[in-house]
C-alpha positions in Angstrom: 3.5 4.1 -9.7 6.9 3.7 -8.0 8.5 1.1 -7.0 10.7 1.4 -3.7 13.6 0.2 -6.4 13.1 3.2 -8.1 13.0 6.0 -5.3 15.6 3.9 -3.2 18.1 2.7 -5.8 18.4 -1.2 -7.6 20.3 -2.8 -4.4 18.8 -0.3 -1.5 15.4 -0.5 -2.7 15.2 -4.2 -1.5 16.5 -3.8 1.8 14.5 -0.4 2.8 13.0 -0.4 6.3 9.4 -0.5 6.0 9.4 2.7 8.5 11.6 4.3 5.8 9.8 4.0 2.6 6.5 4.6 4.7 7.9 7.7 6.1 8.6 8.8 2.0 5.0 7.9 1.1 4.1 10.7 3.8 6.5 13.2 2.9 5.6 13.1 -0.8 1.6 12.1 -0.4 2.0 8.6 -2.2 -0.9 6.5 -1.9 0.7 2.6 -1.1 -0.1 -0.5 -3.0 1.4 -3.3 -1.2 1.0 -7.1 -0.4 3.1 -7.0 2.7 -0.5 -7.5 5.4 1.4 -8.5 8.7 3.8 -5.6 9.1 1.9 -2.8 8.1 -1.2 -4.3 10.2 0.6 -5.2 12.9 4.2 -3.7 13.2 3.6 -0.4 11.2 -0.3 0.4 11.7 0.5 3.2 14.5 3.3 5.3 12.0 0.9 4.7 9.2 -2.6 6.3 11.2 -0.2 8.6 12.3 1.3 9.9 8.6 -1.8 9.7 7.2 -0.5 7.4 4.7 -3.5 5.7 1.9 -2.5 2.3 2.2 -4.4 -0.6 0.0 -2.6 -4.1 0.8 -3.5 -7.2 -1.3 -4.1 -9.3 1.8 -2.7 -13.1 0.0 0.6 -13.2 0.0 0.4 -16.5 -1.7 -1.4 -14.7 -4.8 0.4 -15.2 -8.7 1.2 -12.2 -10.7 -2.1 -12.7 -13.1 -4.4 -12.6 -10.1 -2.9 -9.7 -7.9 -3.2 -8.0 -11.2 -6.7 -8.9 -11.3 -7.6 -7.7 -7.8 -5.9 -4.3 -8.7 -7.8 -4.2 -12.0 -11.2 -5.1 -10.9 -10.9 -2.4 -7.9 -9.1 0.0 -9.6 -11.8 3.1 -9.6 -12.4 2.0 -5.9 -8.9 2.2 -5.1 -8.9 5.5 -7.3 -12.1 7.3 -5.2 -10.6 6.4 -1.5 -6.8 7.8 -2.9 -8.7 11.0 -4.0 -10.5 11.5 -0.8 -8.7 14.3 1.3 -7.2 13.2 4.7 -5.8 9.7 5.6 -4.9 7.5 6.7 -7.1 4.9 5.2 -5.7 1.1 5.4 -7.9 -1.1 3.2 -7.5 -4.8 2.1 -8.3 -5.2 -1.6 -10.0 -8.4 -2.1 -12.1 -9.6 -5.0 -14.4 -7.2 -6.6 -14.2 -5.0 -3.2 -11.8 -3.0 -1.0 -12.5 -4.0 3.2 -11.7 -1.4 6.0 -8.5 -2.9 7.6 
């Protein structure tokens, strides 16, 4: 896991254009694990269907650490089988105990 902090730099990282660090996922075949729904729904579906970038968004913003940990936990081996699967893009929403076509 990476965080855009990490591949962007400490201050950069926070301030990345979504169509930037979604343009890196492509280029380097990282699977995205994000809570950000309305953007990359809305804004950034097209570039993402188009990339072929494996997107999983927790879908409640409003979520505390402990449960989107939970969520993440309890779909884990889901979100593992649809990352594996050849060819993308793939936008899910990962909600309790099940991951939902976006």
């Amino acid at each position: 896991m990476r965080t855009l902090s990490e591949v962007f730099g400490e201050s950069d990282g926070q301030f990345t254009d979504d169509d930037v660090w979604i343009a890196k996922c492509a280029e380097e075949g990282w699977t995205v694990l994000t809570k950000d729904r309305e953007s990359l729904l809305t804004v950034h579906r097209a570039q993402i269907e188009e990339l072929g970038v494996k997107t999983f968004i927790l879908p409640r913003a409003y979520l505390s650490g402990a449960q989107q940990i939970e969520r993440i936990v309890e779909n884990k081996f889901r979100i593992a089988q649809k990352a594996a699967k050849r060819g993308g893009p793939a936008l899910w929403l990962v909600r309790p105990k099940r991951l939902e076509a976006a």
